[in-house]
VOGU-3710 file (C-alpha; in Angstrom, 3 decimals, decimal comma):
1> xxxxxxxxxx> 0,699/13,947/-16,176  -0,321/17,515/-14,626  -3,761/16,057/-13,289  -1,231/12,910/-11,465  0,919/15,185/-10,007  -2,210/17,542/-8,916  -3,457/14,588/-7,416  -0,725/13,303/-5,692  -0,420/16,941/-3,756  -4,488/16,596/-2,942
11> xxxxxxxxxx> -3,931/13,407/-1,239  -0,953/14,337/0,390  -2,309/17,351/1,650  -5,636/15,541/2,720  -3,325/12,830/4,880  -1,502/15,652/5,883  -4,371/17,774/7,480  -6,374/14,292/8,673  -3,161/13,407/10,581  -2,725/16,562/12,127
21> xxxxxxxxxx> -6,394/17,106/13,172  -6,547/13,326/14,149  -2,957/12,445/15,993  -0,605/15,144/15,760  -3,103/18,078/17,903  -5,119/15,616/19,737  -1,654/13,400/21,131  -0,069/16,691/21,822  -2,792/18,226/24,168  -2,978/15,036/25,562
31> xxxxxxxxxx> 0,828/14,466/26,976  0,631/18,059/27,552  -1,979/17,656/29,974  -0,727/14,257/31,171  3,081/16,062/32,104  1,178/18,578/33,974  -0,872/16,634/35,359  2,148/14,277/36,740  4,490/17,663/37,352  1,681/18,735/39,659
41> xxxxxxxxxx> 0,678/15,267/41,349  5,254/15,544/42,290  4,886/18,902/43,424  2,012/18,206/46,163  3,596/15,358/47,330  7,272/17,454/48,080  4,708/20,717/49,417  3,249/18,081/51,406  6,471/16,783/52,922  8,533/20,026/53,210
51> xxxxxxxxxx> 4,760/21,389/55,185  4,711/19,028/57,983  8,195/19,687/58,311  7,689/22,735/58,739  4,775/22,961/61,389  7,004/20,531/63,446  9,892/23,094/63,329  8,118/25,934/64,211  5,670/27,313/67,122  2,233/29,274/67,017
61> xxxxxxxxxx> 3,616/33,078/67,751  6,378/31,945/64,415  3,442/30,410/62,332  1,403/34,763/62,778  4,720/36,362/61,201  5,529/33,466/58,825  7,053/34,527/55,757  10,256/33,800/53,603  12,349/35,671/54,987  11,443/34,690/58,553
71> xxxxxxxxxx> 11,612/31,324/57,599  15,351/31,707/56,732  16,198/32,517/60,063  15,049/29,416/61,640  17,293/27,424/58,565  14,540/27,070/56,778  15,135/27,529/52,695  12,920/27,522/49,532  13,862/26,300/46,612  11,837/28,700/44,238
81> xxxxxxxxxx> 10,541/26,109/42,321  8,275/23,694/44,246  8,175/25,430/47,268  8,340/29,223/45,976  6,230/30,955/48,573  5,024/29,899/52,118  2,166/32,482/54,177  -0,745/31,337/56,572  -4,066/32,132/55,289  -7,719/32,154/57,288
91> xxxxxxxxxx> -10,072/32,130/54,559  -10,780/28,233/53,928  -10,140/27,236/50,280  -12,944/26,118/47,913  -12,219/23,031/46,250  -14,989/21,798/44,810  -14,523/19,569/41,398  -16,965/19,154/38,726  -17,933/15,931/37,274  -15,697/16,650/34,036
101> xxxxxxxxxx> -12,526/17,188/36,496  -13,136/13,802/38,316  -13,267/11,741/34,825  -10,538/13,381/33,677  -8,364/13,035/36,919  -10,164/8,936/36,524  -8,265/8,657/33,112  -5,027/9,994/33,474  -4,786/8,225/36,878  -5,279/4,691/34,641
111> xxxxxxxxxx> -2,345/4,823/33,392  -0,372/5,158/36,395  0,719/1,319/37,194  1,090/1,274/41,708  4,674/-1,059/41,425  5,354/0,592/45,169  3,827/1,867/48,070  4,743/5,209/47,248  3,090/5,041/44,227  -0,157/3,955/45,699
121> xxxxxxxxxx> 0,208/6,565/48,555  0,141/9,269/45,444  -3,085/8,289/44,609  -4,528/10,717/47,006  -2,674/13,781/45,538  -4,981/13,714/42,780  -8,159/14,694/44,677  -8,835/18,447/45,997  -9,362/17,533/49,692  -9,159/14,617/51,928
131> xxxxxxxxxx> -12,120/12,937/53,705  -10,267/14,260/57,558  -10,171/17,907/55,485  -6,586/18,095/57,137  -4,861/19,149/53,816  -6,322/20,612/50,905  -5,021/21,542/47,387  -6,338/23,932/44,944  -8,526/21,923/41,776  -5,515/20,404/39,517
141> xxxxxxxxxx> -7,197/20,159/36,463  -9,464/23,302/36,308  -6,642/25,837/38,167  -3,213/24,000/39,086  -2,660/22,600/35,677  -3,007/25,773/33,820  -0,276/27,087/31,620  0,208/30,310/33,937  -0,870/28,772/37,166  0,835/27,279/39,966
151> xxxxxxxxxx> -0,161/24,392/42,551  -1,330/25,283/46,410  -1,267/23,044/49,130  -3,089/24,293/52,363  -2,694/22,675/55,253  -4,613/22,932/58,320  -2,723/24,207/61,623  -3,001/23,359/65,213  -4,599/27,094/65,318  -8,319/27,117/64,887
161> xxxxxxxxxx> -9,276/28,439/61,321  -5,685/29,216/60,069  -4,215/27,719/56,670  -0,282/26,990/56,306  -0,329/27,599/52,125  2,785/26,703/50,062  2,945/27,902/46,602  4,622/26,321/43,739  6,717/28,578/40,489  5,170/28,072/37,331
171> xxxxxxxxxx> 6,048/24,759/36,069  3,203/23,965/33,788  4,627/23,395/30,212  3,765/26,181/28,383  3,482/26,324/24,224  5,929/29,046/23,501  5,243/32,612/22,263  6,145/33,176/18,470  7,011/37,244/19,570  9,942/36,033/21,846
181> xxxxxxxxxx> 12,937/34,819/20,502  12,737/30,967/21,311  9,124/30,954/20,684  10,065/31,783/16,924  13,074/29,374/16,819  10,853/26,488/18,334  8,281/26,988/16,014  10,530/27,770/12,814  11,743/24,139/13,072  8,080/22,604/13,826
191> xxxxxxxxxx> 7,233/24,224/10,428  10,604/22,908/9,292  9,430/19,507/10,322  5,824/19,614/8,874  7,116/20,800/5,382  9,603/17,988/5,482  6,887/15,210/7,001  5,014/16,735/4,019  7,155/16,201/1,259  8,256/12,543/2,682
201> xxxxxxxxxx> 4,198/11,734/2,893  3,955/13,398/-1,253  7,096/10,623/-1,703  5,617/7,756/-0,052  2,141/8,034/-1,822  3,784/8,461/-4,987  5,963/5,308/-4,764  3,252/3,202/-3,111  0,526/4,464/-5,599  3,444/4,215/-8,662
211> xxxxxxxxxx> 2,119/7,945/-9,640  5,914/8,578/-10,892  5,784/6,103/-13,950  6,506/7,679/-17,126  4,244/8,364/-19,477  4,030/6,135/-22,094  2,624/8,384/-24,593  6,135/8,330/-26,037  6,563/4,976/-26,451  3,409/4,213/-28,414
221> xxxxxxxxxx> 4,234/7,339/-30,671  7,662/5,665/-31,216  6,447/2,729/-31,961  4,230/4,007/-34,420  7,369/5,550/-36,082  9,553/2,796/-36,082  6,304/1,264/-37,814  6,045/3,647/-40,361  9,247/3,590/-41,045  10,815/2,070/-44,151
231> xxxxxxxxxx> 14,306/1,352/-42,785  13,327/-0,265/-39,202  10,163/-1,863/-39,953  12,049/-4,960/-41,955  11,902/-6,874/-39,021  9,520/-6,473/-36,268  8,750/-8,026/-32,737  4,942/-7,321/-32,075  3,702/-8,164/-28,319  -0,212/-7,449/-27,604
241> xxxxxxxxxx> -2,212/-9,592/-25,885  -4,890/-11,731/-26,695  -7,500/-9,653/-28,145  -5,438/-6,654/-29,236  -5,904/-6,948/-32,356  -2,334/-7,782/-33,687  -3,012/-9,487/-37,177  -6,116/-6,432/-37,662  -3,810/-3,769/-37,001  -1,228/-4,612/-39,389
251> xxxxxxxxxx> -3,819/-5,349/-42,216  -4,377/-1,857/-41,677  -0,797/-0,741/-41,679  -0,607/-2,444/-44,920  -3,990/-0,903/-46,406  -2,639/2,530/-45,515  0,609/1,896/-47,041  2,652/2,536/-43,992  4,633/-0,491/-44,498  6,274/-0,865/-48,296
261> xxxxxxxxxx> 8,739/-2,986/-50,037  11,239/-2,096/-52,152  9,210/1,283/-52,637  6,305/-0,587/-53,669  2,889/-0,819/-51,870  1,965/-4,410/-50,585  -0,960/-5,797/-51,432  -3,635/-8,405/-49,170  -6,722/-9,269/-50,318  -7,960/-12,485/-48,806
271> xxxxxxxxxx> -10,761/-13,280/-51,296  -7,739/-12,560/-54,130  -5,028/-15,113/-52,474  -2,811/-15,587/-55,990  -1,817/-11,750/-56,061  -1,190/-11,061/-52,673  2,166/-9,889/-51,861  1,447/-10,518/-48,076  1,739/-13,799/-46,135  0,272/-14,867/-42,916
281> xxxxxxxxxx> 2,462/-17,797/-41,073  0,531/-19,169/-38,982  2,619/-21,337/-36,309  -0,755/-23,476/-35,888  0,067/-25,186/-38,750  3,473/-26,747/-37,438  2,382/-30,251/-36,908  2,217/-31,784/-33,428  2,400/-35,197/-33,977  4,889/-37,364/-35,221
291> xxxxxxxxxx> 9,215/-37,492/-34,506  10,983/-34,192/-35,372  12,012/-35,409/-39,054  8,108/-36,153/-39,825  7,177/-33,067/-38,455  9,841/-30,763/-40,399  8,902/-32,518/-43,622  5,151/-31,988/-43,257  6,062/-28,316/-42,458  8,174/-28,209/-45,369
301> xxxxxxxxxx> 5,533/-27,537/-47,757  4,220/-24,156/-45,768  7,617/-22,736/-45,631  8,926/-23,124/-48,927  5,697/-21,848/-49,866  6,121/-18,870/-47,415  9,877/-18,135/-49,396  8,421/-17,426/-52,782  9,986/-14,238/-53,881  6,317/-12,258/-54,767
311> xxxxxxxxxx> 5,755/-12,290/-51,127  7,551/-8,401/-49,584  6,078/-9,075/-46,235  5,398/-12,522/-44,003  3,309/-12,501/-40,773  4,429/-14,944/-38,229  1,122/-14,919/-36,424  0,668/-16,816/-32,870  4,217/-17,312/-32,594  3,798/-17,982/-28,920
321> xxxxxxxxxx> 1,777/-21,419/-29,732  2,634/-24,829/-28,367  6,383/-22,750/-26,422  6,164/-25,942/-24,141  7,327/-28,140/-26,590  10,962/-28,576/-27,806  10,529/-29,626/-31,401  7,866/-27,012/-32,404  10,576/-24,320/-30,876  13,281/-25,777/-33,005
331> xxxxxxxxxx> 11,227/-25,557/-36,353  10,222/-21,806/-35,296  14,199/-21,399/-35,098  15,053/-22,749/-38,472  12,226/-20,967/-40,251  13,060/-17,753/-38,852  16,568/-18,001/-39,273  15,736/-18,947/-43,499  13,534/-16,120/-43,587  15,815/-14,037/-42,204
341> xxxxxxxxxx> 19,115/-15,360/-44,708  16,639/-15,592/-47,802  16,377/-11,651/-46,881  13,628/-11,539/-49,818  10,804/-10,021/-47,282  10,331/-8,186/-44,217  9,050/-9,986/-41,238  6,409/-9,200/-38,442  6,289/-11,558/-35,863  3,098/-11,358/-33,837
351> xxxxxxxxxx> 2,795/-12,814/-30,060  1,065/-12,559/-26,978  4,759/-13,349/-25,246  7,734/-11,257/-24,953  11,132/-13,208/-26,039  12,473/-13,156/-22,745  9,327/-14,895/-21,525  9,511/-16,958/-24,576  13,524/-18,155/-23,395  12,673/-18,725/-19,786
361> xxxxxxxxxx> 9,664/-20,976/-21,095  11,886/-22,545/-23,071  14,756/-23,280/-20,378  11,929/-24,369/-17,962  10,328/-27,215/-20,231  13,862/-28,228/-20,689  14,507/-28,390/-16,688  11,241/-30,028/-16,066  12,360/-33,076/-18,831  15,624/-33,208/-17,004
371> xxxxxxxxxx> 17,598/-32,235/-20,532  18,959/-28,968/-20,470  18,993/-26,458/-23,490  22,252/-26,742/-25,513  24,155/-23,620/-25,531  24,295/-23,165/-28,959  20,301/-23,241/-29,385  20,207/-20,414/-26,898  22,745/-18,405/-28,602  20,888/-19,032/-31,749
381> xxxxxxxxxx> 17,913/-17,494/-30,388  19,574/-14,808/-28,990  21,181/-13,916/-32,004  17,909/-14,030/-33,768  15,772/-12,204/-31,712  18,822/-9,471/-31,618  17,695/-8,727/-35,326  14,189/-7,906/-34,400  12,681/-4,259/-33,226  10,159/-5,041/-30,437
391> xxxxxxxxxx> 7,140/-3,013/-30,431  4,111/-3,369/-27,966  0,550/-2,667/-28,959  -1,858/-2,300/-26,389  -5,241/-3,415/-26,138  -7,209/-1,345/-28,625  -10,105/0,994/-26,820  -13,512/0,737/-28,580  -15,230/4,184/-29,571  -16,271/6,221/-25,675
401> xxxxxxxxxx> -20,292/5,961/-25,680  -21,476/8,628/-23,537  -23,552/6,834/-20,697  -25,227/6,887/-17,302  -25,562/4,108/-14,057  -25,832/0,813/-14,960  -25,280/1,029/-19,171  -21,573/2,733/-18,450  -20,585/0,390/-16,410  -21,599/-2,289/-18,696
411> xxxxxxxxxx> -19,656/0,098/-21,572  -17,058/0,399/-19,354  -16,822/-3,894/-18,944  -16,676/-3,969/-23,018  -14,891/-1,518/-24,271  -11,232/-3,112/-24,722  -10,268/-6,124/-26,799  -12,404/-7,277/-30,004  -13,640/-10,557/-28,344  -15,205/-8,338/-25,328
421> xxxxxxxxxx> -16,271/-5,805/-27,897  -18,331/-8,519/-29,784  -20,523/-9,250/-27,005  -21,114/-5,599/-25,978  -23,814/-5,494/-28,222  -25,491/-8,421/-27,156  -24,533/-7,027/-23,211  -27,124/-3,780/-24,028  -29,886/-5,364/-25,538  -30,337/-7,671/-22,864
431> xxxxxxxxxx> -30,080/-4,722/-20,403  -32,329/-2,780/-22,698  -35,095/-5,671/-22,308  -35,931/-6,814/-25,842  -36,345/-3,001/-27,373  -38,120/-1,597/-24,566  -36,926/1,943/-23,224  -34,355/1,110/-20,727  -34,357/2,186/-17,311  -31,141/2,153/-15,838
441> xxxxxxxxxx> -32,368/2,153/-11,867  -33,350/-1,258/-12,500  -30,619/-2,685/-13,974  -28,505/-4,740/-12,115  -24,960/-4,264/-14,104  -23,046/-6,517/-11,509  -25,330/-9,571/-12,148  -24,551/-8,935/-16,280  -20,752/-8,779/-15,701  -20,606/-11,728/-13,706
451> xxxxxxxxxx> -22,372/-13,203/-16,326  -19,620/-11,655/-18,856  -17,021/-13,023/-16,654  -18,008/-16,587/-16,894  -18,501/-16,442/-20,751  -15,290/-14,938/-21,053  -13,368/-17,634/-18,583  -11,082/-19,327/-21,462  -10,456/-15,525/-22,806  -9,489/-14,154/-19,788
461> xxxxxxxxxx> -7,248/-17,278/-19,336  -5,515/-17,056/-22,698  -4,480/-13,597/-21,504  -3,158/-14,694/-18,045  -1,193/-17,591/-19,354  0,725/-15,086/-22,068  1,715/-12,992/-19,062  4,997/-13,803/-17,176  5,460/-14,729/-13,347  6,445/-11,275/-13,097
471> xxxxxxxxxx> 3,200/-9,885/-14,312  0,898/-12,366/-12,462  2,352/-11,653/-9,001  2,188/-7,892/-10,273  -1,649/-8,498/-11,232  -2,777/-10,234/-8,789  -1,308/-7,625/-6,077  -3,344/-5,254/-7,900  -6,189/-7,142/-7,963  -6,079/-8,163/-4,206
481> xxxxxxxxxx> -5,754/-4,923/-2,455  -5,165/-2,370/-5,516  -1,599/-1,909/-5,086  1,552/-3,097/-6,743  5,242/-3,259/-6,216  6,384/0,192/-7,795  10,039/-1,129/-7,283  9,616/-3,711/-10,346  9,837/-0,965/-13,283  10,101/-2,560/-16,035
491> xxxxxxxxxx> 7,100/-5,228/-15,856  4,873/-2,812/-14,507  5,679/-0,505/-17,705  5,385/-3,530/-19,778  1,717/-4,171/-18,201  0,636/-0,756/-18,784  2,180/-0,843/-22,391  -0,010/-4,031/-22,879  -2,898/-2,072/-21,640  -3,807/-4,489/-19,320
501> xxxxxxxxxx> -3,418/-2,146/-16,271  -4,615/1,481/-17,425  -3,638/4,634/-15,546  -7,805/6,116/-14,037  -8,336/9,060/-12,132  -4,373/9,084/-11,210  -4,797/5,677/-9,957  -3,315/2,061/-11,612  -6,350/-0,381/-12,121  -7,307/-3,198/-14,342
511> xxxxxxxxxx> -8,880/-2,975/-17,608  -11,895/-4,149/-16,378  -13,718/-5,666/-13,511  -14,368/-9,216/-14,991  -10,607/-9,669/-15,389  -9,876/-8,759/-11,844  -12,574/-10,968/-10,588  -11,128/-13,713/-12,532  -7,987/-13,159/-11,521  -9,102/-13,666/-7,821
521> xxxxxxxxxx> -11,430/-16,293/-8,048  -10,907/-18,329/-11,305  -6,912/-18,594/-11,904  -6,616/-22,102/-9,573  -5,506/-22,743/-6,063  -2,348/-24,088/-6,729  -1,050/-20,726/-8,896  -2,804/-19,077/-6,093  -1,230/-20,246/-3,252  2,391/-19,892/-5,450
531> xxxxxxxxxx> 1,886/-16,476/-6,108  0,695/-16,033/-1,851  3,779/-17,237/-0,620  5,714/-14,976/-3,393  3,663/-12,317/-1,975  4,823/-13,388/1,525  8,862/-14,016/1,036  8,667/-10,921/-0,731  8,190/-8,765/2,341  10,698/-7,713/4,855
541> xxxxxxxxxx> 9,541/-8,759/7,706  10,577/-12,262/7,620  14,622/-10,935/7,924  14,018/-8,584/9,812  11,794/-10,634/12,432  14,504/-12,305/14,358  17,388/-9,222/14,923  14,116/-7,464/16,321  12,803/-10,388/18,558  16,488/-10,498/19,598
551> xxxxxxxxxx> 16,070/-6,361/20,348  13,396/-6,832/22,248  14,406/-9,719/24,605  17,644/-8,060/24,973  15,496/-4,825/26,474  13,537/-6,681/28,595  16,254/-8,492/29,909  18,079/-5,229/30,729  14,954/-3,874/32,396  14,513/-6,992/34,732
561> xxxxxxxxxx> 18,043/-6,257/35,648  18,177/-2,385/36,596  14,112/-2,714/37,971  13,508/-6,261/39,572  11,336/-5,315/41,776  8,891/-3,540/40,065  9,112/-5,696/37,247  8,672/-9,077/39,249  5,251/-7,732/40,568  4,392/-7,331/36,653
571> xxxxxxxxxx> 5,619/-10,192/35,983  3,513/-11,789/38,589  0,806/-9,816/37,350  1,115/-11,357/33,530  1,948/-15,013/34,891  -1,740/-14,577/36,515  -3,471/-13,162/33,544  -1,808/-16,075/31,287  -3,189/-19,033/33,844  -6,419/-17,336/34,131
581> xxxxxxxxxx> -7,657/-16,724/30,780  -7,324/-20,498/29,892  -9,273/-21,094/32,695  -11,899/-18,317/31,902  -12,248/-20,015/28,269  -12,558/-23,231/29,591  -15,317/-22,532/32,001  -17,083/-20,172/29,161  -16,878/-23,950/27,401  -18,833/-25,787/30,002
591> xxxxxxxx> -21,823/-23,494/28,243  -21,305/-24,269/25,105  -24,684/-25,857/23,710  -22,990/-27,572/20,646  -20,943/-29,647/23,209  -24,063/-31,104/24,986  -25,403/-34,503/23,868  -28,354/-34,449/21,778
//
């Protein structure tokens, strides 16, 4: 659990730093030096104005003694802020721009839409000097737009060689100083607001990546116990899926002596039948065929059988075969409910199924047949299944070989459930090459599991039709784009109980790569396309599409309102674009060789 949690900071600390050095710092400089940029563009245009004002107002012999103060006099004010401080100069302004300056100035002027003359008249406030040199302005981007600089319009009096130069305040945005007292306020809260983004970004990876499950350690040390114990283990629930290794595992339990009747060991020896103590049910043997009396009498032989008194423990293996069928579910029901009010054994029930899956199988078949389940079936199984402890065994890991490229992945492919474990050995020799020394750089383990895949098609469909609809559209989420829906708890702890997702490197996956390849490719359209538009109605968007298409018209329509003109030229401007690109795609068509006749 420590290395999850260790990895959920790394990753949110990685996201954290890319999105600062990628958006955050970059976006910031930028509108930085796009407010400046637009704070001085305003400024030149109101020096510009208040200027030639101010050469009309006043005469030559005013213009050698101009100053503020002078200036006053005439009823002539400044405001401090664009138009701080007014002097003639003689010495003629360099304004030369560098080729970095002019693309800049180029790409901050794009974004500037001309709606009104005005607007298209400011174009020229973003150059340093005019072609008739009759005003001038000192470089925006290299001096005017610097945090402790200020903008300078010259412009050129009737007097030969003589400059009238306005000068703005400092209104550049400037980042603030941590030593002054709002400087450490404003950034305070920015750290205030990273730690916060932080821990919101450590939340969100942790519910999309479902890093706060529990650990289910516990559980399969609990289960052990209730197992091992003599007082709960009378009646037992056992879900594993296909491959597990159900019916192995309690052979074992039995061997070991972990499960006793009466105080007395249990014996099962299969080549020894006659003094067994143990008895495997096997709910294959229920006959298929035949009305429900026929059927029940030909079973009839099995279960009294099944009820003789030397038997201290019955195994009700498969108990999730032929669930579609009505009948066979009704002879489960009665034998189970015997076994339980003969009380002369303990019980294991072994299935692929959970009982709720079981009971929503059941009500489904009896939908489908247009005869619902009578309530007091139900209730019987309810009341049934109440008795039972569930326990979940999950698939059983083989032994970790220690290997390298191609042979561990091929380990990796084989190393959970007997059936898969059967053909690992027959997997390596043929990646070996018939004895010789293998050399892993020329194995192709892809082209070997693909090959697993296909001779494991039925297997890997035995285990998908045990799960629920819950667990498919959880599996095949994972499988699609390796994420789940960490708001459905209880099936994804269920899957991960089963073993069938496994916990890797802090990360949920499959148990192995065949499986998820099947699960993509091989489970059938028709399931796929259900478990799609699950996927789909699942989302949000769908409810909340139409309040915001509603939002959004509403905002347009208020902006039409308060800005028709500028917005009717846009408009204009979109109607255009919308009847021109058809025609652009239909003349691109006229060249179009696989429209010519051959």
């Amino acid at each position: 659990m420590r290395k999850v949690l260790d990895l959920k900071k790394q990753m949110a600390s990685v996201m954290m730093a890319r999105l600062l050095l990628t958006s955050a710092i970059p976006v910031a400089f930028f509108y930085v030096s796009a407010y400046n940029y637009e704070q001085n563009i305003s400024v030149r245009h109101r020096q510009m104005q208040y200027g030639r004002q101010l050469l009309n107002r006043t005469t030559a012999a005013e213009r050698l003694r101009l100053q503020n103060a002078a200036l006053q006099q005439r009823g002539v004010y400044t405001d401090s802020m664009w138009v701080y401080n007014v002097g003639i100069t003689t010495a003629t302004p360099d304004m030369e721009r560098s080729a970095e300056d002019r693309l800049t100035s180029g790409m901050l002027d794009f974004f500037r839409f001309d709606f009104t003359d005005a607007a298209v008249d400011e174009d020229r406030f973003s150059i340093s000097n005019t072609p008739a040199r009759d005003f001038q302005f000192n470089p925006l981007l290299k001096d005017a737009c610097k945090e402790d600089s200020t903008t300078i319009t010259y412009l050129k009096t009737p007097e030969a060689g003589k400059w009238l130069t306005i000068q703005s305040a400092k209104l550049n945005y400037q980042i603030p100083s941590i030593f002054t007292a709002k400087g450490l306020l404003f950034w305070m809260l920015v750290t205030a607001a990273m730690v916060a983004f932080y821990f919101i970004l450590n939340s969100i990876l942790a519910k999309l990546f479902c890093l706060r499950l529990p650990n289910l350690t516990g559980s399969e040390a609990l289960d052990k116990k209730i197992i091992h114990n003599q007082q709960t283990n009378g009646l037992l629930f056992m879900i594993g899926l296909p491959g597990s290794g159900k019916l192995e595992e309690i052979r074992r339990y039995v061997r070991e002596g972990a499960i006793l009747y009466n105080g007395k060991k249990l014996v099962y020896d299969q080549s020894s039948p006659a003094t067994n103590t143990v008895a495997v049910a096997n709910m294959f043997s229920i006959p298929d065929i035949g009305t429900e009396a026929e059927r029940t009498t030909a079973w009839a032989k099995e279960w009294n059988r099944l009820l003789e008194k030397r038997f201290g423990l019955i195994i009700v293996n498969h108990f999730e075969y032929n669930i579609q069928d009505a009948v066979t579910n009704r002879i489960k029901l009665n034998f189970l409910e015997s076994l339980m009010i003969a009380n002369t054994a303990k019980v294991v029930i072994l299935s692929t199924i959970h009982p709720v899956a079981f009971l929503d199988s059941v009500s489904e078949q009896s939908a489908s047949v247009g005869k619902a389940v009578p309530g007091e079936e139900l209730e019987r199984w309810h009341v049934l299944f109440g008795h039972y402890r569930i326990v979940v065994l999950p698939l059983q890991q083989q032994k970790v070989v220690k290997a390298s490229g191609a042979f561990y992945h091929l380990y990796k492919e084989t190393e959970y459930t007997h059936f898969l474990n059967k053909l690992q050995c027959c997997t390596i020799d043929v990646a070996v090459g018939n004895g010789r020394p293998p050399k892993p750089e020329t194995l192709k383990s892809d082209e070997l599991i693909y090959k697993l895949q296909m001779s494991s098609h039925y297997f890997y469909m035995y285990i998908w039709q045990s799960l629920t609809k819950e667990e498919k559209f959880l599996l095949y989420d994972l499988a699609e784009d390796d994420l789940v829906n960490p708001f459905d708890d209880y099936n994804l702890n269920m899957l991960l109980a089963k073993g069938v997702i496994r916990r890797r490197n802090g990360t949920l996956v499959l148990f192995n790569k065949g499986f998820r390849n099947f699960i993509l490719t091989a489970i059938g359209n028709s399931e796929a396309q259900k478990i799609k538009s699950r996927i789909m109605d699942n989302g949000k968007w769908g409810a909340l599409r139409t309040p915001l298409l509603i939002v959004m018209a509403a905002i347009l329509a208020f902006l039409l309102a308060s800005e028709e003109e500028a917005y009717s030229k846009l408009l204009t401007y979109l109607a255009a674009l919308g009847a021109g690109i058809p025609a652009v795609l239909k003349l691109l068509t006229l060249f179009d060789k696989s429209g010519q006749k051959q």
